[in-house]
C-alpha positions in Angstrom: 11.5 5.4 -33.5 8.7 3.7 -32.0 7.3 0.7 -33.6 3.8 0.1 -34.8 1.9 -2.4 -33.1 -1.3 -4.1 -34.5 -3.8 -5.3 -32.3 -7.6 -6.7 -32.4 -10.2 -4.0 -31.6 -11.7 -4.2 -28.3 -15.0 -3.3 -26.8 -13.6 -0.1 -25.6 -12.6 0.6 -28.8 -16.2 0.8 -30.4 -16.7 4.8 -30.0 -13.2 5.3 -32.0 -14.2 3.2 -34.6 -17.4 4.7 -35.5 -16.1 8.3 -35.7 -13.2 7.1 -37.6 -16.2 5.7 -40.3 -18.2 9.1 -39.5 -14.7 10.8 -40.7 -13.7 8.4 -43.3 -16.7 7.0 -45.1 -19.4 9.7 -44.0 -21.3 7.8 -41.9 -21.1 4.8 -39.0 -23.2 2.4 -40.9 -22.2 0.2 -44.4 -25.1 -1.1 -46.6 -24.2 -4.0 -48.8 -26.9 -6.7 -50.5 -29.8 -5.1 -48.3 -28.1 -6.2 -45.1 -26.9 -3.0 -42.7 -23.6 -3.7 -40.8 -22.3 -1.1 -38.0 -18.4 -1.6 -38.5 -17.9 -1.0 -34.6 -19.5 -3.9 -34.3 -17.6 -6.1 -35.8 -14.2 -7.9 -35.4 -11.1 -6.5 -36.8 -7.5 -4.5 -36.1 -6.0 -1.3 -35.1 -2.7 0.1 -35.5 -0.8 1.4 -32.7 2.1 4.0 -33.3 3.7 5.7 -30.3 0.5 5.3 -28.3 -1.7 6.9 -31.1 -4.6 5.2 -33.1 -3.7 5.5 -36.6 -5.0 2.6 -38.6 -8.2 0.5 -39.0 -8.7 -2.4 -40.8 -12.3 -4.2 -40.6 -13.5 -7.3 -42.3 -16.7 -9.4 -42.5 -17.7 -12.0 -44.8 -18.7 -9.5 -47.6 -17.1 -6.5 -46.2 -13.4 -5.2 -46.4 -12.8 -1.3 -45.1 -10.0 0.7 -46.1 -6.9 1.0 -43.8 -5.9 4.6 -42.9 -2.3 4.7 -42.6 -1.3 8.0 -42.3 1.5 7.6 -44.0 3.1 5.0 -41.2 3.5 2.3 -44.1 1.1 0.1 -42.3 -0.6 -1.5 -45.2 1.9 -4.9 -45.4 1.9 -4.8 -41.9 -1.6 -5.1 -41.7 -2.8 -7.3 -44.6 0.0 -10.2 -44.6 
């Protein structure tokens, strides 16, 4: 069984990330306190299982976006 790697996003990961939002949260953008933040844009992780995107994990100073697991059991991997 391959194991699941976790990894900072990249520049060349910016396209994934906004459809995943698109997908996710209905759009590519996040409004909180008047200020607009485009989540591919900023810094976070990615989950890696056999060569597959399958988690996202974002995180500004006001901001925390949900992790899609896909049932991989990523979530302790990804927020200890």
């Amino acid at each position: 069984m391959p194991d699941i790697i976790i990894q900072p996003l990249n520049i060349a990961d910016r396209e994934w990330v906004s459809e995943f939002m698109l997908v996710h949260w209905g759009s590519n953008k996040v409004v909180s306190r008047r200020v607009v933040y485009y989540p591919q844009d900023l810094p976070g992780f990615v989950a890696m299982y056999d060569g597959e995107k399958v988690g996202l994990s974002r995180q500004s100073r006001t901001l925390l976006y949900n992790l899609d697991a896909k049932g991989y059991g990523l979530l302790p991997q990804m927020t200890t």
